[in-house]
mmJSON file of the N, C-alpha and C atoms, coordinates in Angstrom:
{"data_MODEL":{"atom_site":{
"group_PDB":["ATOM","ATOM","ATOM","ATOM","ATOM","ATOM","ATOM","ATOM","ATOM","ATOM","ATOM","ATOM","ATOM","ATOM","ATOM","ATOM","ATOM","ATOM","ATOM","ATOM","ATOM","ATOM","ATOM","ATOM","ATOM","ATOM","ATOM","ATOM","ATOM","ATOM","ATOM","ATOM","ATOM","ATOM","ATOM","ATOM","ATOM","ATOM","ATOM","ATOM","ATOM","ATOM","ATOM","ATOM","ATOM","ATOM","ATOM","ATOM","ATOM","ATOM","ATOM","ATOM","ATOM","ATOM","ATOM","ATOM","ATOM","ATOM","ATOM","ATOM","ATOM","ATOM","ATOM","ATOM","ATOM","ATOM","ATOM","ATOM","ATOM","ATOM","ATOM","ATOM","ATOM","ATOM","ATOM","ATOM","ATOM","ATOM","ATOM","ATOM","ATOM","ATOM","ATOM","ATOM","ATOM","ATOM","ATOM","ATOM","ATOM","ATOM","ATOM","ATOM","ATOM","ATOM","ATOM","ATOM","ATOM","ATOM","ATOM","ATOM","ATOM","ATOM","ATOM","ATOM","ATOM","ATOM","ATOM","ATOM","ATOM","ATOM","ATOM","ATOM","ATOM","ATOM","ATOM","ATOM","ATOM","ATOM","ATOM","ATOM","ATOM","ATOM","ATOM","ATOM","ATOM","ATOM","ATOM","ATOM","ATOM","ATOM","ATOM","ATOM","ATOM","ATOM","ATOM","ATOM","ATOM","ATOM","ATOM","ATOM","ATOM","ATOM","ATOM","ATOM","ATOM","ATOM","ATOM","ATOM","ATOM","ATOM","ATOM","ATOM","ATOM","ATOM","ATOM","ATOM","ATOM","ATOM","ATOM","ATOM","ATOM","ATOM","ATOM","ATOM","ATOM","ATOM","ATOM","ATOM","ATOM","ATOM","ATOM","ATOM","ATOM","ATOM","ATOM","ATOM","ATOM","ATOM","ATOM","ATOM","ATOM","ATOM","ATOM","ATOM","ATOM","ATOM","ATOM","ATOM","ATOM","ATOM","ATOM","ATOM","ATOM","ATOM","ATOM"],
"id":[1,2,3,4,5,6,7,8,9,10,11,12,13,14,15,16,17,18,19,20,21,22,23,24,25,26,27,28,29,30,31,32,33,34,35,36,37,38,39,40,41,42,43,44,45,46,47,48,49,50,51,52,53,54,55,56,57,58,59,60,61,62,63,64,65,66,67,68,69,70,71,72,73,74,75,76,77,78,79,80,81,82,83,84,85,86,87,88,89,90,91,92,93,94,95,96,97,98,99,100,101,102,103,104,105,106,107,108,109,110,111,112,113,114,115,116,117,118,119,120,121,122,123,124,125,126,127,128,129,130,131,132,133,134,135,136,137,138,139,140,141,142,143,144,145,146,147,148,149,150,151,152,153,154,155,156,157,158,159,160,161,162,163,164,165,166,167,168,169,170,171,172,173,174,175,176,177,178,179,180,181,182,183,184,185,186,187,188,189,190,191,192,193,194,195],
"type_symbol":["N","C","C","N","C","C","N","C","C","N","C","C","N","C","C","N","C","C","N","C","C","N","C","C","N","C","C","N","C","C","N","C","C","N","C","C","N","C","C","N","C","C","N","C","C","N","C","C","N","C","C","N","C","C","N","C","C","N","C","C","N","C","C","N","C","C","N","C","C","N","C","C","N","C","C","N","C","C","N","C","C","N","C","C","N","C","C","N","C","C","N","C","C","N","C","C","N","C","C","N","C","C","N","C","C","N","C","C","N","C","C","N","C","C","N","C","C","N","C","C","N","C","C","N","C","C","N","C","C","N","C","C","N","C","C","N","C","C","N","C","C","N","C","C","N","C","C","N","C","C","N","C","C","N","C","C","N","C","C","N","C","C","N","C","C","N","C","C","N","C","C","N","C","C","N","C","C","N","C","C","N","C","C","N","C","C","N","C","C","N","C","C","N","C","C"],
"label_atom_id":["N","CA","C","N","CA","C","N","CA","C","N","CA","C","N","CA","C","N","CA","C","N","CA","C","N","CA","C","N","CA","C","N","CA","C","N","CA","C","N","CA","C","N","CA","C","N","CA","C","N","CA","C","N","CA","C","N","CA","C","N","CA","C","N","CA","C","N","CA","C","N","CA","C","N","CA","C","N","CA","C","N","CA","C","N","CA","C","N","CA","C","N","CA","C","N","CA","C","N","CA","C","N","CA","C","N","CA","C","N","CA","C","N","CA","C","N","CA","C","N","CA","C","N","CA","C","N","CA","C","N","CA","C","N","CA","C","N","CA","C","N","CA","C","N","CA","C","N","CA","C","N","CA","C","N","CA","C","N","CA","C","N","CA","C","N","CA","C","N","CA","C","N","CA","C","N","CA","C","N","CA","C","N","CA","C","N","CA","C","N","CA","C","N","CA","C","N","CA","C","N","CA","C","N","CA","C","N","CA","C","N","CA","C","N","CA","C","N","CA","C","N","CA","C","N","CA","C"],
"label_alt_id":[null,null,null,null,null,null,null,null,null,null,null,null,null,null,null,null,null,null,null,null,null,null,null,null,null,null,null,null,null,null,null,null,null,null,null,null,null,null,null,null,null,null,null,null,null,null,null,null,null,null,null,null,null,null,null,null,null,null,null,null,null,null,null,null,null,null,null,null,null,null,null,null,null,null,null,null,null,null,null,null,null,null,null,null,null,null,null,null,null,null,null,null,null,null,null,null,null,null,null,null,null,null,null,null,null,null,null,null,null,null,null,null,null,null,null,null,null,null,null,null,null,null,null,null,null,null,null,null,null,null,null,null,null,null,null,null,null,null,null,null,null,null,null,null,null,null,null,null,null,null,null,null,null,null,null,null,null,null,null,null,null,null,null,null,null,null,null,null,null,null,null,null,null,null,null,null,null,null,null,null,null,null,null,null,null,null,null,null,null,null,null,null,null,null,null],
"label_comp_id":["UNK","UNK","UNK","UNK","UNK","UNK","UNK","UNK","UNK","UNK","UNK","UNK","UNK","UNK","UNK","UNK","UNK","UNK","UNK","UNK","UNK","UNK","UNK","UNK","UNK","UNK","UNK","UNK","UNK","UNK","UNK","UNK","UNK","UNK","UNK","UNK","UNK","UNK","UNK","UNK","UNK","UNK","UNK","UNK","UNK","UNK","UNK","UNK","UNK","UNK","UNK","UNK","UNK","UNK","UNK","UNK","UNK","UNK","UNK","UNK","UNK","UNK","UNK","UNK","UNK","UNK","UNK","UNK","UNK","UNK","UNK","UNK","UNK","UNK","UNK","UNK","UNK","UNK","UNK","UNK","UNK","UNK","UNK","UNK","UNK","UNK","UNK","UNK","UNK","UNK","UNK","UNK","UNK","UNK","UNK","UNK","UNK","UNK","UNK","UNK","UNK","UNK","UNK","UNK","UNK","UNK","UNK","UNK","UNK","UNK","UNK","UNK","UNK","UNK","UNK","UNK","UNK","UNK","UNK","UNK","UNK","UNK","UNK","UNK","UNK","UNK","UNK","UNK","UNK","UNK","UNK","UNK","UNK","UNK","UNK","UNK","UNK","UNK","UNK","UNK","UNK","UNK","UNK","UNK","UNK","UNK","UNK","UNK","UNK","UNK","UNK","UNK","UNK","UNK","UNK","UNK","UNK","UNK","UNK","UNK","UNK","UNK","UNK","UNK","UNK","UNK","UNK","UNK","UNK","UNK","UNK","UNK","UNK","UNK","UNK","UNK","UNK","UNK","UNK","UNK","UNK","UNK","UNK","UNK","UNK","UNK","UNK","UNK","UNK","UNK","UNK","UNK","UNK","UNK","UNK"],
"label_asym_id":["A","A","A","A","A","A","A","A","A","A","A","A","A","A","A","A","A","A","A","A","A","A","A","A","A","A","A","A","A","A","A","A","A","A","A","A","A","A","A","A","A","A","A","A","A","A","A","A","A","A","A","A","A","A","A","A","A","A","A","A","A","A","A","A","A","A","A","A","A","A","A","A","A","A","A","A","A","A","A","A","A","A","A","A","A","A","A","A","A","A","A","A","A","A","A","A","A","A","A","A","A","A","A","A","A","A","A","A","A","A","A","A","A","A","A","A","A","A","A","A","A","A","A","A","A","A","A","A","A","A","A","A","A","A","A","A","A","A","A","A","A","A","A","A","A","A","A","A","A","A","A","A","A","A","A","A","A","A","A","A","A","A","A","A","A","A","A","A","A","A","A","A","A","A","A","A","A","A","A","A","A","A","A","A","A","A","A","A","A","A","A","A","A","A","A"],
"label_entity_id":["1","1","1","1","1","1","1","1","1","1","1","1","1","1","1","1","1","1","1","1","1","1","1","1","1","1","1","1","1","1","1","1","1","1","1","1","1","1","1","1","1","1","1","1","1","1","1","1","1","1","1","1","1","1","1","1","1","1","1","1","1","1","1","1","1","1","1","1","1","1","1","1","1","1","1","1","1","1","1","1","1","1","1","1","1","1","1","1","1","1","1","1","1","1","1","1","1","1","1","1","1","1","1","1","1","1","1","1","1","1","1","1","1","1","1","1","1","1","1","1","1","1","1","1","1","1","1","1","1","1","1","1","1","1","1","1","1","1","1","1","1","1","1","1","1","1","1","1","1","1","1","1","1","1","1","1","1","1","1","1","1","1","1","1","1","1","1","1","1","1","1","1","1","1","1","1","1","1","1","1","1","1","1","1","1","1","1","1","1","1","1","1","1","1","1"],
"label_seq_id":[1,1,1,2,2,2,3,3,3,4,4,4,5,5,5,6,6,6,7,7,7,8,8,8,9,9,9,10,10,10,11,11,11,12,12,12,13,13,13,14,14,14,15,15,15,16,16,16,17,17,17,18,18,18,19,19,19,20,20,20,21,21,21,22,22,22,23,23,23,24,24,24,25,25,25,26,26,26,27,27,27,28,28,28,29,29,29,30,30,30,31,31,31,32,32,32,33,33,33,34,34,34,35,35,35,36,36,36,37,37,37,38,38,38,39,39,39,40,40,40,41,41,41,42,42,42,43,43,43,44,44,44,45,45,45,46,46,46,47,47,47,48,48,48,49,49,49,50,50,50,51,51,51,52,52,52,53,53,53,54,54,54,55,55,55,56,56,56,57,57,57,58,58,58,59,59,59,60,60,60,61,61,61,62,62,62,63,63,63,64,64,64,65,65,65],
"pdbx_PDB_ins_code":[null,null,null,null,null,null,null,null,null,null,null,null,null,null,null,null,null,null,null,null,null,null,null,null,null,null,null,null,null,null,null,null,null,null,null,null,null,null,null,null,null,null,null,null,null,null,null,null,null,null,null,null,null,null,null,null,null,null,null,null,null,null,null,null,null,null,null,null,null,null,null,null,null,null,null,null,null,null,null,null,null,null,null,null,null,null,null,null,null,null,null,null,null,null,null,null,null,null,null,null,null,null,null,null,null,null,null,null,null,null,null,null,null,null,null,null,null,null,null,null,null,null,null,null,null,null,null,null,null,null,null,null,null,null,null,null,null,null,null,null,null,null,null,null,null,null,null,null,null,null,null,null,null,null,null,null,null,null,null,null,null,null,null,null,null,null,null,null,null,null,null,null,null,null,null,null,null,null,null,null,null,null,null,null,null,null,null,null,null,null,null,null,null,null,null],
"Cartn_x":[1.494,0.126,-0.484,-1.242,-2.052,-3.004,-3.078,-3.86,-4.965,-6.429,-7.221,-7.547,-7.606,-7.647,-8.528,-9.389,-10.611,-10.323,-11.483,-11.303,-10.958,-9.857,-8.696,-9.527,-9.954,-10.498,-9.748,-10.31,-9.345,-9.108,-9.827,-10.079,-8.312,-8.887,-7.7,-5.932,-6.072,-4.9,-4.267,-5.529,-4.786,-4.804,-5.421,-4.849,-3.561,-3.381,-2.323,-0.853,-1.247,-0.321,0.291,-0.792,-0.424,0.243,0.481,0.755,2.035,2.001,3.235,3.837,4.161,4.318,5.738,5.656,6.819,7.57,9.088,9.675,10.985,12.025,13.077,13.755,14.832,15.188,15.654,15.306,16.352,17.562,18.299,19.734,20.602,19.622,19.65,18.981,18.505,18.227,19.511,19.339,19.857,19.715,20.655,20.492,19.124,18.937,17.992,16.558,16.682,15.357,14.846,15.788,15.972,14.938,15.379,14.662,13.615,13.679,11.897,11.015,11.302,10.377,9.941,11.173,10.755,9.891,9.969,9.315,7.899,7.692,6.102,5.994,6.439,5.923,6.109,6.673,6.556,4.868,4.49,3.018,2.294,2.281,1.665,1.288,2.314,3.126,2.48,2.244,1.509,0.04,-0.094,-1.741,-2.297,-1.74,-2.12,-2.113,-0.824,-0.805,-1.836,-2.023,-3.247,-4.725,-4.945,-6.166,-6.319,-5.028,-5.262,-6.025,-5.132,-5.419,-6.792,-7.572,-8.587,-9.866,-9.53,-10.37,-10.243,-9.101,-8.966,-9.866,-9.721,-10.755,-11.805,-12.792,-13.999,-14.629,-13.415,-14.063,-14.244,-13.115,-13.11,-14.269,-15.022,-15.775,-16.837,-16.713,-18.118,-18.501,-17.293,-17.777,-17.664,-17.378,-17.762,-19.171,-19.89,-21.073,-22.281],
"Cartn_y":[5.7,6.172,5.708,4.967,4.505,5.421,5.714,6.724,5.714,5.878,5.414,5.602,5.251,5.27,4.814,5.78,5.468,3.911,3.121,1.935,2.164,0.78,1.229,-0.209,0.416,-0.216,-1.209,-2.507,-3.137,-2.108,-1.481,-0.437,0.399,0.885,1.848,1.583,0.046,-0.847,-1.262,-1.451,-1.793,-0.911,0.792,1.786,2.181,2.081,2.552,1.279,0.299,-0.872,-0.655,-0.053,0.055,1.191,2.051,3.701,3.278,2.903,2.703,1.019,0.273,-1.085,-1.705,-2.904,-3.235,-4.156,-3.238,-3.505,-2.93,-3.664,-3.174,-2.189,-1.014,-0.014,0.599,1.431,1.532,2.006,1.155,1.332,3.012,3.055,4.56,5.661,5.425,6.517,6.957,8.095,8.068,7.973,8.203,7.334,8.005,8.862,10.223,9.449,9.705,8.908,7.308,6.605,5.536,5.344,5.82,5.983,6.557,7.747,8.423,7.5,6.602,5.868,4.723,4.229,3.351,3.695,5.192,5.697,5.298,6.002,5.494,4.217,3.42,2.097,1.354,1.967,1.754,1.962,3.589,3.233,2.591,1.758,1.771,-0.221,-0.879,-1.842,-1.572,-0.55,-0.006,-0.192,0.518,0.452,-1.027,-1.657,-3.443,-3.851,-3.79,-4.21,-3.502,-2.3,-1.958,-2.745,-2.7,-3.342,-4.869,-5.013,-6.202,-6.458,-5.995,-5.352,-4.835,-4.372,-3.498,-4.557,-5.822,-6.415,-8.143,-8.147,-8.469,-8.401,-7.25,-6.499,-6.726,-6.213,-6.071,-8.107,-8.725,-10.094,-10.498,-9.924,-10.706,-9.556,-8.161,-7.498,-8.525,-8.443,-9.567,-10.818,-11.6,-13.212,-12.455,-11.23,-11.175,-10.547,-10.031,-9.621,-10.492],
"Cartn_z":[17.889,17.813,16.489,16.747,15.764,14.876,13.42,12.416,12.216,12.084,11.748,10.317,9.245,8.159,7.219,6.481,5.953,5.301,4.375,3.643,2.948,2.852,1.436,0.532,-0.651,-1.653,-2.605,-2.734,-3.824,-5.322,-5.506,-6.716,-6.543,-4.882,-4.825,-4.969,-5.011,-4.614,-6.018,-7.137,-8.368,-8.903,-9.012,-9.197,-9.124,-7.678,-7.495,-7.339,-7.906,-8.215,-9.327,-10.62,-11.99,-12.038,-11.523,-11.315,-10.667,-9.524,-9.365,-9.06,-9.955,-10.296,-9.068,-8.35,-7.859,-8.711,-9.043,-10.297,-9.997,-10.485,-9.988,-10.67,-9.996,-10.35,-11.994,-12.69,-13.966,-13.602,-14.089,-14.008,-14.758,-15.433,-16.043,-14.827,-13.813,-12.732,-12.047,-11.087,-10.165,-8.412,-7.883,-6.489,-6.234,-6.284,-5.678,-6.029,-7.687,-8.236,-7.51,-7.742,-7.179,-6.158,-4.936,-3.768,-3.671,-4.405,-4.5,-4.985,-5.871,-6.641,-5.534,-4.812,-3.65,-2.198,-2.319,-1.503,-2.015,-3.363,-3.789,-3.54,-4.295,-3.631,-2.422,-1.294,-0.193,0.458,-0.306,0.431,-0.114,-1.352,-1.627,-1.136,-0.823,-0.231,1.318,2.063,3.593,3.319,2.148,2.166,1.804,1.202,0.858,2.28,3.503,4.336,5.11,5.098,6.028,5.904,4.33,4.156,4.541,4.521,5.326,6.469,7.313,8.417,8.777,8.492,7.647,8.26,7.0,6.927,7.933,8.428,9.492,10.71,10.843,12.062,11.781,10.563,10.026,10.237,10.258,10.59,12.097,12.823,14.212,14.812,14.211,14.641,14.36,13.418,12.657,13.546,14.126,14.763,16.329,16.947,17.914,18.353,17.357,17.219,17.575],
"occupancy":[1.0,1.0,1.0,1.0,1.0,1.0,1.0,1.0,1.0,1.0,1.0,1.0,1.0,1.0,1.0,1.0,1.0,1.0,1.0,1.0,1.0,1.0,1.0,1.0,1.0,1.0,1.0,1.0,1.0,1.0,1.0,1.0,1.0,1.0,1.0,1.0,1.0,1.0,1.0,1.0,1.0,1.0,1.0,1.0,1.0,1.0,1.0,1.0,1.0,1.0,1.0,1.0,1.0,1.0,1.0,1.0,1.0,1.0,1.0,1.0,1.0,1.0,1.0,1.0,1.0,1.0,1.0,1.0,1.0,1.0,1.0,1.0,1.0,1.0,1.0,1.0,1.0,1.0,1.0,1.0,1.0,1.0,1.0,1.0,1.0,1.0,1.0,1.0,1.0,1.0,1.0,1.0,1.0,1.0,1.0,1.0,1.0,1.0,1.0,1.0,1.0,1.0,1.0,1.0,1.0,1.0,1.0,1.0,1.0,1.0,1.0,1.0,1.0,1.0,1.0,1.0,1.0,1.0,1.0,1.0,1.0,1.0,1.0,1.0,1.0,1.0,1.0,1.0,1.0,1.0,1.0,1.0,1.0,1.0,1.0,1.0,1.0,1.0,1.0,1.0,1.0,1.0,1.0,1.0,1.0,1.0,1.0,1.0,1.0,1.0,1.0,1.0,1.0,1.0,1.0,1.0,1.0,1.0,1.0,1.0,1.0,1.0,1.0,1.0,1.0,1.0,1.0,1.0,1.0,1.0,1.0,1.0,1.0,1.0,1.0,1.0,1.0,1.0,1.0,1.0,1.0,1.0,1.0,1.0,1.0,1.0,1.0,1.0,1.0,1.0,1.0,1.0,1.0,1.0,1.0],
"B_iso_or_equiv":[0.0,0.0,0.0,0.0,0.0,0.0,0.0,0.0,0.0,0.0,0.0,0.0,0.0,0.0,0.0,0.0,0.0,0.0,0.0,0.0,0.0,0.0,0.0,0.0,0.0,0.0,0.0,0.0,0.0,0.0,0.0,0.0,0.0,0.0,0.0,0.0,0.0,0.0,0.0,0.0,0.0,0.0,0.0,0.0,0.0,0.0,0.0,0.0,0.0,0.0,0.0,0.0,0.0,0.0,0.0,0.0,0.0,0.0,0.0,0.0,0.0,0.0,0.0,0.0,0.0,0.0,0.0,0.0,0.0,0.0,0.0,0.0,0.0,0.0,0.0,0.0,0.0,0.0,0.0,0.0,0.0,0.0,0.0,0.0,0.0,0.0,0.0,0.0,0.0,0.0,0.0,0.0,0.0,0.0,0.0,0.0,0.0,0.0,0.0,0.0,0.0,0.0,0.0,0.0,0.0,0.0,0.0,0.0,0.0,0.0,0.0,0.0,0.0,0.0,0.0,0.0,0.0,0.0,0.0,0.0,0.0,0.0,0.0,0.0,0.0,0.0,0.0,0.0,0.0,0.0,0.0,0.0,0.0,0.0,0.0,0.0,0.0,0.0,0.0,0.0,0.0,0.0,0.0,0.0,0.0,0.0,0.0,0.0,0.0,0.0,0.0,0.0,0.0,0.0,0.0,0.0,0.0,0.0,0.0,0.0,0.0,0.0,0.0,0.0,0.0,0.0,0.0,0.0,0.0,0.0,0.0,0.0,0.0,0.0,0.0,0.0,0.0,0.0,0.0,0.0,0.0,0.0,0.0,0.0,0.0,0.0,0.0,0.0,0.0,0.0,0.0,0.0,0.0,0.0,0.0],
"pdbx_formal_charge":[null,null,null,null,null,null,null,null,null,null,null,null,null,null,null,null,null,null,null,null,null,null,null,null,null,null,null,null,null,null,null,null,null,null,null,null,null,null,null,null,null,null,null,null,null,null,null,null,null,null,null,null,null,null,null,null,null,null,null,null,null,null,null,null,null,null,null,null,null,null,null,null,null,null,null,null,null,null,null,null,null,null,null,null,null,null,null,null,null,null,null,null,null,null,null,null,null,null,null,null,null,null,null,null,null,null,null,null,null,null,null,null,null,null,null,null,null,null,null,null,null,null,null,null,null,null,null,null,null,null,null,null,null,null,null,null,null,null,null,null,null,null,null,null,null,null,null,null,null,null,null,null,null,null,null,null,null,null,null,null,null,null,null,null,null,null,null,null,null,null,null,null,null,null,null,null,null,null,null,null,null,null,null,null,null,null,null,null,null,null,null,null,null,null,null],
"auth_seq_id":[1,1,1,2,2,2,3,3,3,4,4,4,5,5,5,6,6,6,7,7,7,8,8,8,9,9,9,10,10,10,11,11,11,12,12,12,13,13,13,14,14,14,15,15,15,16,16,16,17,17,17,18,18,18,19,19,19,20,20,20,21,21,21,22,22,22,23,23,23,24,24,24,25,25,25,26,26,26,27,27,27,28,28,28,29,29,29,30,30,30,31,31,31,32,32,32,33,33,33,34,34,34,35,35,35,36,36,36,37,37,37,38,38,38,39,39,39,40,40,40,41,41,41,42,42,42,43,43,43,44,44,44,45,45,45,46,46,46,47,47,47,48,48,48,49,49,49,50,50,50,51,51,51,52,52,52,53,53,53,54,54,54,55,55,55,56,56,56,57,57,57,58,58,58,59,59,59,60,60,60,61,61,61,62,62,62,63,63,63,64,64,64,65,65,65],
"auth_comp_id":["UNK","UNK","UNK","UNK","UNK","UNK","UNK","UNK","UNK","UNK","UNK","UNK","UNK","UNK","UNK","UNK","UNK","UNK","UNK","UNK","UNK","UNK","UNK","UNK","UNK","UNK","UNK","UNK","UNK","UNK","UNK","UNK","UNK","UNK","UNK","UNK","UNK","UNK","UNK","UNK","UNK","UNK","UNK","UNK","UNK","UNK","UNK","UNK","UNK","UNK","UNK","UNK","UNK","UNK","UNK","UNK","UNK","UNK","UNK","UNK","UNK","UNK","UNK","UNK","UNK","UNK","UNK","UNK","UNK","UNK","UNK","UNK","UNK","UNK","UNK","UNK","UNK","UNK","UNK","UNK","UNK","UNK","UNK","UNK","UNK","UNK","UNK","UNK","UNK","UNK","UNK","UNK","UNK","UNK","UNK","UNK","UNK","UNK","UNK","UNK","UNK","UNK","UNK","UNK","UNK","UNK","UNK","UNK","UNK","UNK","UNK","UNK","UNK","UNK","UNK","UNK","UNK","UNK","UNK","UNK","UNK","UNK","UNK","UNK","UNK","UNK","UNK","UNK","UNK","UNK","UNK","UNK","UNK","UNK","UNK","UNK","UNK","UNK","UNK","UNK","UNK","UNK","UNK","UNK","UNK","UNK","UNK","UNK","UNK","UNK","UNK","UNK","UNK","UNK","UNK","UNK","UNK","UNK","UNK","UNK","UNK","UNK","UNK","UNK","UNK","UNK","UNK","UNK","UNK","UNK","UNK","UNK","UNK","UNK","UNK","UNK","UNK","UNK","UNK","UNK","UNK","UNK","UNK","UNK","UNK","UNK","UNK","UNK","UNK","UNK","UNK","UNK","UNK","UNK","UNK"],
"auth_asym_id":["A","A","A","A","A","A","A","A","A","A","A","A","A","A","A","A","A","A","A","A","A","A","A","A","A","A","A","A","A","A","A","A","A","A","A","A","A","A","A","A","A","A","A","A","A","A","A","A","A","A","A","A","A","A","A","A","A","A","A","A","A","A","A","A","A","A","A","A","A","A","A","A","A","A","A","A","A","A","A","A","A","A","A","A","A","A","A","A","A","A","A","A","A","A","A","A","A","A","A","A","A","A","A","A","A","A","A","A","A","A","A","A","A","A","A","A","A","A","A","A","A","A","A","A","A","A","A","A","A","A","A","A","A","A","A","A","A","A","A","A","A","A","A","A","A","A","A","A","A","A","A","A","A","A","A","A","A","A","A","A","A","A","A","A","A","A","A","A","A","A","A","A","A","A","A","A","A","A","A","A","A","A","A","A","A","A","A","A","A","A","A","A","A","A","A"],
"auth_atom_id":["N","CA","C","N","CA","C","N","CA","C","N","CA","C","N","CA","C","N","CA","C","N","CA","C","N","CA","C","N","CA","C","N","CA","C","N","CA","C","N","CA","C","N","CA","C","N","CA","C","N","CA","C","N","CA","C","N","CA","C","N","CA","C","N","CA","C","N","CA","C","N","CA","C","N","CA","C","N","CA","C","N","CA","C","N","CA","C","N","CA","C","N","CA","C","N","CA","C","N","CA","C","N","CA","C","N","CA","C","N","CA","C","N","CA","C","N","CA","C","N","CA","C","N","CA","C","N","CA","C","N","CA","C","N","CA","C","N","CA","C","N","CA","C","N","CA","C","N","CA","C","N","CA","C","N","CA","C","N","CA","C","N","CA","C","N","CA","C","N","CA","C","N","CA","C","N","CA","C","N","CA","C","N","CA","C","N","CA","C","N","CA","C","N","CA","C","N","CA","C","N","CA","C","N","CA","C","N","CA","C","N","CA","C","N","CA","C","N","CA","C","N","CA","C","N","CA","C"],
"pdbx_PDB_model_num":[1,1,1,1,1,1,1,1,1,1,1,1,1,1,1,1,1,1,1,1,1,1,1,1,1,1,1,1,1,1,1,1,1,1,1,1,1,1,1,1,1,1,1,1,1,1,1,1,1,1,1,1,1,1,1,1,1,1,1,1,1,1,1,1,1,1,1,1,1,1,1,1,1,1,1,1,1,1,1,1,1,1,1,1,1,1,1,1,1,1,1,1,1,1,1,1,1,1,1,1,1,1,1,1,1,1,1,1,1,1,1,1,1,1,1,1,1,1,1,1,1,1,1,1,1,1,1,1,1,1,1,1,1,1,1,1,1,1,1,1,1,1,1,1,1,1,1,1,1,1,1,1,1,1,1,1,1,1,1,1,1,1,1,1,1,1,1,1,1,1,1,1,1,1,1,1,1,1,1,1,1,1,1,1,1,1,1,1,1,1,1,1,1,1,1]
}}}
């Protein structure tokens, strides 16, 4: 089931790029941390791909208009 999802802003993308950076693990974490942190940047890795997506659409809406 597909979520429809308001516009995800380039604003919102390097916000949340710098906040949570793709960078590999500190070796000083643990497993737990580890993964939570990959969790954050997992969405944040979804929402780039959504906006893709996003604006994908917003074009083939556009040339079928």
């Amino acid at each position: 089931m597909a979520v429809k999802l308001p516009i995800i802003t380039d604003d919102l993308i390097q916000g949340l790029d710098e906040v949570f950076p793709n960078r590999h693990p500190d070796l000083s974490l643990t497993d737990r941390e580890v993964w939570y942190r990959a969790g954050q940047r997992f969405v944040v890795d979804y929402l780039v791909e959504q906006q893709k997506r996003q604006r994908e659409t917003m074009l083939t809406e556009k040339v079928l208009d």
